[in-house]
GUMIMAR-708403 format. One record per residue (C-alpha): residue number from 1; x negated, y, z negated; residue in one letter. Coordinates in Angstrom, 1 decimal, decimal comma, padded with zeros to 4 digits. Example, Ala and Ser with C-alpha at 12.3 -4.5 7.8 and 13.67 -1.06 7.14 Angstrom:
PT  nr     xx     yy     zz rest
PT   1 -012,3 -004,5 -007,8    a
PT   2 -013,7 -001,1 -007,1    s
//
This chain:
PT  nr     xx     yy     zz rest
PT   1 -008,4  010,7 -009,3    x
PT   2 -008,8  007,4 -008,3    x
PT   3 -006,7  007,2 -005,7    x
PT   4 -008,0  010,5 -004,1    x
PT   5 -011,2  008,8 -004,1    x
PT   6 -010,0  005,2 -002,7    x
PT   7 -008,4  007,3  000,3    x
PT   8 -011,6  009,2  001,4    x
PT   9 -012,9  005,9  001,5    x
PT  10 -010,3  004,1  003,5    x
PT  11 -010,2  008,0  005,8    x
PT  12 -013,8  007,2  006,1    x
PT  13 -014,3  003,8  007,3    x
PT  14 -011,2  004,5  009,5    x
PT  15 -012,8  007,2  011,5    x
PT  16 -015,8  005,3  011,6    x
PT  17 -014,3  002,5  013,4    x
PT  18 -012,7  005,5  015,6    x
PT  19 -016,0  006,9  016,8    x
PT  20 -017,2  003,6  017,5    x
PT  21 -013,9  002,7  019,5    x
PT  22 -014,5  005,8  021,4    x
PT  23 -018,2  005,8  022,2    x
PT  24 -018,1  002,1  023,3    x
PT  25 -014,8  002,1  025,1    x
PT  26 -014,9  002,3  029,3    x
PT  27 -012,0  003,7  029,3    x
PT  28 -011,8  007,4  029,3    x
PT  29 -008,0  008,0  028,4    x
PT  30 -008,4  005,0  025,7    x
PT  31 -011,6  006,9  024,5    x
PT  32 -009,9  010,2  024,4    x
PT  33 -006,7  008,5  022,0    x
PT  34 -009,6  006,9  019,6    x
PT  35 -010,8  010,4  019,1    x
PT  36 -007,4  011,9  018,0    x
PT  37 -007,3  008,9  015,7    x
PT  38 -010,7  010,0  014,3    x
PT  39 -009,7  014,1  014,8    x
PT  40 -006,7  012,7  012,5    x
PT  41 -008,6  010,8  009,8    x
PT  42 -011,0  013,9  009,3    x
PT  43 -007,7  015,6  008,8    x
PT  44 -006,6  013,3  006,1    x
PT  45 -010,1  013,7  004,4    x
PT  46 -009,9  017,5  004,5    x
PT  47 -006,2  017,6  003,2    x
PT  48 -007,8  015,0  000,2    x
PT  49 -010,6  017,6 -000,3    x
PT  50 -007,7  020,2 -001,2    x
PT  51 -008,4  022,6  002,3    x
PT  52 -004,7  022,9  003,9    x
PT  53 -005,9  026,0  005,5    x
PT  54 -009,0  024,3  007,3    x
PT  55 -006,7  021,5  008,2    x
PT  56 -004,1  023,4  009,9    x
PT  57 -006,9  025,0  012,2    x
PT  58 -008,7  021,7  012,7    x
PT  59 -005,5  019,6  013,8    x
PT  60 -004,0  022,1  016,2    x
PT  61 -007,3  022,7  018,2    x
PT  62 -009,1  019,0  017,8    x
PT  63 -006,3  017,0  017,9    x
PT  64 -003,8  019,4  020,0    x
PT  65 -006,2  021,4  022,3    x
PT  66 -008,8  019,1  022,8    x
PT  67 -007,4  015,8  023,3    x
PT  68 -004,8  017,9  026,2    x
PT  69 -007,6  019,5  027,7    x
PT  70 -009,8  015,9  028,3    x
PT  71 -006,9  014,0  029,6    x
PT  72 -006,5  017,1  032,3    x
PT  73 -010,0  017,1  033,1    x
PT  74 -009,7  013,1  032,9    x
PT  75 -006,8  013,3  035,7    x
PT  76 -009,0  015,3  038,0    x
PT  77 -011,5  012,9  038,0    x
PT  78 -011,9  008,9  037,8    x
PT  79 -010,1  007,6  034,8    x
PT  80 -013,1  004,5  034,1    x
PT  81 -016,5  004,9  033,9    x
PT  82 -018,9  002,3  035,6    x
//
């Protein structure tokens, strides 16, 4: 019990730091790799929440789909922002 509730905590503050990386980073492809970390901590909480069916879904399309789609849209364009 406890250490089910110690790891939401530490899956927490981990994707918080993510989100922050990838809001405040100039870097696009950098900001696109902090948000799979943070796609990937929400997929450690949900697996510590007992949903396995929920975190299937959410890893293949947020962590797969998504991230592959920005870094092709990411190549079409300029890869830093000003």
């Amino acid at each position: 019990m406890i250490a089910s509730i110690l790891l939401l905590i530490i899956a927490s503050l981990l994707s918080l730091f993510f989100v922050y990386m990838a809001v405040t980073e100039k870097d696009l492809l950098k900001a696109v790799a902090y948000s799979a970390g943070q796609s990937i901590t929400y997929s450690i909480l949900l697996q510590a929440m007992s949903t396995p069916d929920i975190v299937m879904t959410y890893v293949a399309v947020s962590v797969g789909l998504y991230s592959a789609l920005l870094v092709f849209v990411i190549s079409k364009t300029e890869r830093f922002e000003r």
